[in-house]
C-alpha positions in Angstrom: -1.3 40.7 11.4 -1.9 39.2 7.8 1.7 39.1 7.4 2.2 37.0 10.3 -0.9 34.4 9.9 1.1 34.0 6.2 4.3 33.2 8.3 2.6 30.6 10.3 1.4 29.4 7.2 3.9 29.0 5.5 6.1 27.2 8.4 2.6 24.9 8.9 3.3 24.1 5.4 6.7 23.2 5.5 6.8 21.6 8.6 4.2 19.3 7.2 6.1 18.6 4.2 9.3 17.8 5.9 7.5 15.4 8.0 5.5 13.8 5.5 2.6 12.5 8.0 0.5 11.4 4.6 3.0 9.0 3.5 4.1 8.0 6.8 0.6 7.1 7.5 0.7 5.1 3.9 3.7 3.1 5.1 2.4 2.1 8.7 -0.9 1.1 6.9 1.0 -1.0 4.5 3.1 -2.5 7.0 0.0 -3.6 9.0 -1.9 -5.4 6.2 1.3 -6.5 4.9 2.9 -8.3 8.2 0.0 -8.5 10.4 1.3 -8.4 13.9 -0.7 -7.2 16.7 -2.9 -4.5 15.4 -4.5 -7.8 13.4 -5.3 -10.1 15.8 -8.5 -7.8 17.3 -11.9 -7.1 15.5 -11.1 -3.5 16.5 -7.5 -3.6 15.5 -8.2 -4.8 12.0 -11.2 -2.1 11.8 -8.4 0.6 12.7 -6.7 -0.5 10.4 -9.4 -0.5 7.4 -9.9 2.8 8.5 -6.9 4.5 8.3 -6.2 2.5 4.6 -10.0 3.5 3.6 -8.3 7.1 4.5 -5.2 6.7 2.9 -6.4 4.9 -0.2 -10.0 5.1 -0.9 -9.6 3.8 -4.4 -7.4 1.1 -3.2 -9.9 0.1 -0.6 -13.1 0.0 -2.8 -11.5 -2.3 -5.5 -10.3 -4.6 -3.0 -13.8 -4.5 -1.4 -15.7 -4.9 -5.3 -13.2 -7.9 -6.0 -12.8 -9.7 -2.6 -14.9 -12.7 -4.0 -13.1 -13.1 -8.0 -11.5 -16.0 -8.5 -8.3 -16.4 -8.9 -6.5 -16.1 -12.2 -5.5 -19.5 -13.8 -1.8 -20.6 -13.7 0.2 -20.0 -16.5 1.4 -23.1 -18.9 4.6 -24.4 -17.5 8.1 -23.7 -18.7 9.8 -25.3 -21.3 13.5 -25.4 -21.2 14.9 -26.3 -24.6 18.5 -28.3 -24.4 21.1 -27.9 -27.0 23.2 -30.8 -27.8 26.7 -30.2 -29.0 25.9 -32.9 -31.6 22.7 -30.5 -32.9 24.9 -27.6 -32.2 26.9 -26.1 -35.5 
């Protein structure tokens, strides 16, 4: 008996890491917040999908929560493109 609950283990196990439902999860979360679509056009469809990222990426979710109101960082100084002249040029 111990020998086949190991078995089923073990298949469990790989079966789940062929499959990868963690990271497939990740990318249909990403996907969502990233193109929108129809799962954010609903209160409940954008709570689903706060969920399932608060799941995925907890860390992710509370420093986007803590730092939803920052500012946003200054520009940078524009670029400056230097010419050379043939004349200048030796």
């Amino acid at each position: 008996m111990p020998e086949l609950l190991l078995a089923a283990a073990l298949a469990a196990g790989y079966a789940l890491g062929r499959l990868r439902p963690w990271d497939r999860l990740d990318t249909w979360v990403w996907r969502r917040l990233t193109f929108g679509g129809r799962w954010t056009r609903t209160r409940r469809g954008q709570l689903a999908v706060l969920a399932m990222h608060a799941v995925v990426r907890p860390a992710a979710t509370v420093h986007a929560w803590r730092h939803r109101h920052d500012p946003r960082p200054g520009r940078a100084p524009a670029l400056v493109i230097r010419t050379v002249n043939a004349e200048n040029h030796d």
